[in-house]
C-alpha positions as CSV (number, residue, x, y, z in Angstrom):
1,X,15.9,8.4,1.8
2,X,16.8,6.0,4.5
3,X,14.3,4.1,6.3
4,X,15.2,4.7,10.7
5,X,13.1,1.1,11.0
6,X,15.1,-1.3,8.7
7,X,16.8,-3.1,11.6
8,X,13.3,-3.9,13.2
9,X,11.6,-4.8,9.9
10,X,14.8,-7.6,9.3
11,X,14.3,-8.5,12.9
12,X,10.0,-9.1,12.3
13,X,11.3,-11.1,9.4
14,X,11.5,-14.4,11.8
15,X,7.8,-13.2,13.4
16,X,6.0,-15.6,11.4
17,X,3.4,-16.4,13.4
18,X,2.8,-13.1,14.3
19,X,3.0,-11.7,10.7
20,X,0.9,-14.2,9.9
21,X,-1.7,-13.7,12.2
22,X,-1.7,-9.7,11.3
23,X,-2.6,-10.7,7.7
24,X,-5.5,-13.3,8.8
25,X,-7.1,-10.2,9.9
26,X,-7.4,-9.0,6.4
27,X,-8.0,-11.8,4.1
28,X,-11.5,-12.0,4.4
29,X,-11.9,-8.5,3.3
30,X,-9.2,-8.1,0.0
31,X,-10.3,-8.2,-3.7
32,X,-7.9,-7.4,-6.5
33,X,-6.3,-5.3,-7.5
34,X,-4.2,-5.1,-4.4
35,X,-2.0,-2.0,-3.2
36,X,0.1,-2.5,-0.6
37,X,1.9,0.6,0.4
38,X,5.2,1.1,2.9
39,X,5.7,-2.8,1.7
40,X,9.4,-2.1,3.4
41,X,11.1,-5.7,2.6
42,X,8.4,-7.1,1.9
43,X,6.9,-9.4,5.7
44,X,3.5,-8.8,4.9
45,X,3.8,-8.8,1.1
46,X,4.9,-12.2,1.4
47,X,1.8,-13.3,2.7
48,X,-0.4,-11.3,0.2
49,X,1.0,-12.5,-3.0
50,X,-1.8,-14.5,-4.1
51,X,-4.0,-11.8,-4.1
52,X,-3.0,-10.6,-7.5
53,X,-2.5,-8.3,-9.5
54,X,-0.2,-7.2,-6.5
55,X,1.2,-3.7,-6.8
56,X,4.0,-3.2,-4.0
57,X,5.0,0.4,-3.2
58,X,7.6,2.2,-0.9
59,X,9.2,5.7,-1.2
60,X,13.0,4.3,0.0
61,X,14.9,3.4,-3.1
62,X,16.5,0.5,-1.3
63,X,13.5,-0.6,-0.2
64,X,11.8,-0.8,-3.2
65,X,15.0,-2.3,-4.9
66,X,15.0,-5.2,-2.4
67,X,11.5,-5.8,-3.3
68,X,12.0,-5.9,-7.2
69,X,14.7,-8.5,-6.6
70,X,12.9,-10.4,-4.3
71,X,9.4,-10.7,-6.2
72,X,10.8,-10.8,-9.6
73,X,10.5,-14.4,-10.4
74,X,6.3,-13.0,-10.4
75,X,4.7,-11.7,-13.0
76,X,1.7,-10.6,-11.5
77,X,3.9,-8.4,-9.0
78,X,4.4,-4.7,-9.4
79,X,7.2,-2.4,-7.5
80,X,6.4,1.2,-7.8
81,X,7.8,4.5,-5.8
82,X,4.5,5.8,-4.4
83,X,4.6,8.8,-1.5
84,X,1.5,9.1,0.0
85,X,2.4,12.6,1.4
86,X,1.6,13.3,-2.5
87,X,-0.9,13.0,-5.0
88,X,-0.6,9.8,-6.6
89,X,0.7,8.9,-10.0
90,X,-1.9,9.2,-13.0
91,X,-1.4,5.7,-13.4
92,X,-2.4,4.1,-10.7
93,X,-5.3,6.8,-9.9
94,X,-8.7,4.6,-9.2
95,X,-6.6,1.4,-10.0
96,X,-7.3,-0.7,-6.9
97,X,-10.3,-2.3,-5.3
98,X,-8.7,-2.9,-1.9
99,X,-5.3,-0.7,-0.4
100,X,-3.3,-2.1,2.3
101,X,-0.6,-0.6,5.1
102,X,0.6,-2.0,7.9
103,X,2.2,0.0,10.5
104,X,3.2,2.9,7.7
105,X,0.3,6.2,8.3
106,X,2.1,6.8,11.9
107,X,5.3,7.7,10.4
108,X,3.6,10.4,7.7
109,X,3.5,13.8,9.5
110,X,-0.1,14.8,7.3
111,X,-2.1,11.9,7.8
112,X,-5.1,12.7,7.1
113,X,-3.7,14.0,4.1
114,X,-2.1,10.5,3.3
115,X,-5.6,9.0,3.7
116,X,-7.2,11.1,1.1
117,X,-4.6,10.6,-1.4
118,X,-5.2,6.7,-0.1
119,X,-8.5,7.1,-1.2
120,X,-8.0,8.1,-4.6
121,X,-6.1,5.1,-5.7
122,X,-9.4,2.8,-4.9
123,X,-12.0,1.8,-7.3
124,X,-15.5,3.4,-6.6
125,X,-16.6,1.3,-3.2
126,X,-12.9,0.2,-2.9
127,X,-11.4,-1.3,0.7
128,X,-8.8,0.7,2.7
129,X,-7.1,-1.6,5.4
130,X,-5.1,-0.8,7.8
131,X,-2.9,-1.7,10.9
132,X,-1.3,1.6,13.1
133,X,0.2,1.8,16.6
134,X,-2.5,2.2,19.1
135,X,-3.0,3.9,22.5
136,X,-1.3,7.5,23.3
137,X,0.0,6.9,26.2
138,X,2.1,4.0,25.3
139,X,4.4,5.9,23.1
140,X,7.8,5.6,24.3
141,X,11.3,6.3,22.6
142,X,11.3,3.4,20.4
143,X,8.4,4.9,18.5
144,X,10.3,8.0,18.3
145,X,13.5,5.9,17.3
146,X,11.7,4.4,14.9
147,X,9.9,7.9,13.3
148,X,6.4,7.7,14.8
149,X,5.0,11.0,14.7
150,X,1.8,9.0,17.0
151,X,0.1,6.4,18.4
152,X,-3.5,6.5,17.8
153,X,-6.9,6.6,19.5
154,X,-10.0,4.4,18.1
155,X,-11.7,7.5,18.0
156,X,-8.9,9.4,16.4
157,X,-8.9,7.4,13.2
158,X,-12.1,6.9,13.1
159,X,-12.8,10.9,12.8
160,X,-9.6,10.9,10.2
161,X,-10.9,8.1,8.2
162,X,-14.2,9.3,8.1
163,X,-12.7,13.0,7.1
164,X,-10.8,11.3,4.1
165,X,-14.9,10.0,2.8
166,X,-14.1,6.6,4.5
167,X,-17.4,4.8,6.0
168,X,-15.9,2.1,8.7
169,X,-17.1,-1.2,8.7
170,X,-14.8,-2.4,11.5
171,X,-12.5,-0.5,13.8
172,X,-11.3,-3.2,16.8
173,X,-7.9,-3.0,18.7
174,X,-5.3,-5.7,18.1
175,X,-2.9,-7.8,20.4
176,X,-3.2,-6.7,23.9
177,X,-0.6,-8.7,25.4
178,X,1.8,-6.8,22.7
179,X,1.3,-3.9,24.5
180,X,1.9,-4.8,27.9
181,X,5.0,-6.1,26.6
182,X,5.4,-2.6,24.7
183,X,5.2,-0.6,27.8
184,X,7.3,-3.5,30.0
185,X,10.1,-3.5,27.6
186,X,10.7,0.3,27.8
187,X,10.6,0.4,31.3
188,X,13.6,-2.6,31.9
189,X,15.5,-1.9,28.6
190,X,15.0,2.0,28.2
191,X,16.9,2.3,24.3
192,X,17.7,0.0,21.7
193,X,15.1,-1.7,19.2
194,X,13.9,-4.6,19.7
195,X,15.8,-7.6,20.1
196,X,15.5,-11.0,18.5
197,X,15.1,-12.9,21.6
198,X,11.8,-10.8,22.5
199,X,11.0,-11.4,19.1
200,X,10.9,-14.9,18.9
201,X,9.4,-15.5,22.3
202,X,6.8,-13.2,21.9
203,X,6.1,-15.1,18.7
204,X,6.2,-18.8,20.0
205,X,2.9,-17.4,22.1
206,X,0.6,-16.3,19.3
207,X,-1.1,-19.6,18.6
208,X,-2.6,-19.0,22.5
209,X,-2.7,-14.7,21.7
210,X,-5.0,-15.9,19.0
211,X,-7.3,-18.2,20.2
212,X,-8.0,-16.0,23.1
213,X,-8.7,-12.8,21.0
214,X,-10.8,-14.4,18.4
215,X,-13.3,-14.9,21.2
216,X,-12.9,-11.9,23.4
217,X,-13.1,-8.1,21.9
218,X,-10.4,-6.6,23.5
219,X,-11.0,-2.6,25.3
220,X,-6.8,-2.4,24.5
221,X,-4.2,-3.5,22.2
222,X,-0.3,-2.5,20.6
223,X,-2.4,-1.8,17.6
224,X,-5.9,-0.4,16.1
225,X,-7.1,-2.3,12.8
226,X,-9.9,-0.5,10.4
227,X,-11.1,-1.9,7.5
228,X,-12.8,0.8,5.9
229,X,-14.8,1.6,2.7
230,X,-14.8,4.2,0.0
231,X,-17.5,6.8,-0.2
232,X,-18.5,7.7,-3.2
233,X,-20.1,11.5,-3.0
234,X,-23.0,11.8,-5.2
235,X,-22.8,15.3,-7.0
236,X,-26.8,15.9,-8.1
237,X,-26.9,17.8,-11.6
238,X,-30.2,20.2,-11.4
239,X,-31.4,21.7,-14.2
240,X,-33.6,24.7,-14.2
């Protein structure tokens, strides 16, 4: 299997400040055991590797190979083939007390059947966190390039989330100057991926994105981020 987004992910390599800023998001809400799945090359992994133990997971066998080499030296850092499309492994069934993707549930066909298997991998009262491309309207040919089956509503995943026996404790959209840009950029450039140059520039602006979002809740963004909790259904044994 060959992953349509590799170029981009080598590209959002140099987006530390924005990577950064994407995990910040997070922090406050991770306890480990960690899961990270679609961990691609590894941008965000990076930034969550003292949250361990770390399990990193992928369904591209060069992806995950490039992840084994490049966490090796770390003992506390586990590589493992994990489709989400499918039940999961007995092994790491109930494993995790917080699951992490970023920008990974728009490119599986069955979401909502993703998120249940999601959900299955997480302790009891476990954290499901995640990052997806937001607003319908803004989809354009790069997401199809780059094998986005959608771009979501806030009240889309909400519904999904809650479907898979997920109770939201925050659903907010995420960097709205991204997706003017988003929409900009595929009106002037029209194909391609992204370039470096928008890359970095866009990226030398964060610190100022950030200061102004940490204030202001934003009605748009490029993305939606939930962090979401497990719901443990309570089966009551009568006896007659």
């Amino acid at each position: 299997m060959s992953y349509q987004g590799l170029p981009t992910l080598e590209i959002l390599t140099e987006a530390k400040n924005y990577n950064r800023w994407i995990a910040e998001n997070f922090y406050s809400y991770i306890k480990a055991p960690l899961l990270e799945f679609g961990a691609g090359i590894g941008n965000m992994s990076e930034l969550l590797r003292s949250y361990t133990p770390l399990c990193l997971t992928d369904t591209d066998a060069s992806m995950l190979a490039h992840l084994k080499n490049k966490f090796s030296h770390l003992n506390d850092v586990s590589v493992n083939f994990l489709d989400i499309t499918q039940p999961p492994p007995e092994h790491l069934v109930g494993s995790f007390q917080t699951v992490i993707g970023i920008n990974v549930l728009e490119h599986v066909e069955d979401d909502e059947k993703a998120l249940f298997h999601l959900g299955t991998v997480l302790k009891p009262s476990g954290r499901l966190l995640l990052l997806v491309p937001a607003k319908k309207w803004a989809y354009t040919d790069l997401d199809r390039q780059l094998g986005h089956f959608r771009r979501y509503e806030k009240k889309e995943l909400g519904e999904k989330l809650a479907k898979a026996s997920f109770q939201i404790e925050k659903l907010y959209y995420f960097n709205s100057i991204g997706l003017l840009s988003w929409i900009i950029r595929d009106k002037i450039q029209r194909s391609g991926g992204l370039r470096p140059y928008q890359i970095s520039s866009f990226d030398s602006i964060v610190p100022i994105l950030k200061r102004v979002e940490s204030k202001v809740s934003m009605p748009v963004g490029i993305s939606l981020i939930a962090i979401a909790q497990k719901i443990e259904l309570q089966c009551n044994l009568v006896v007659y």
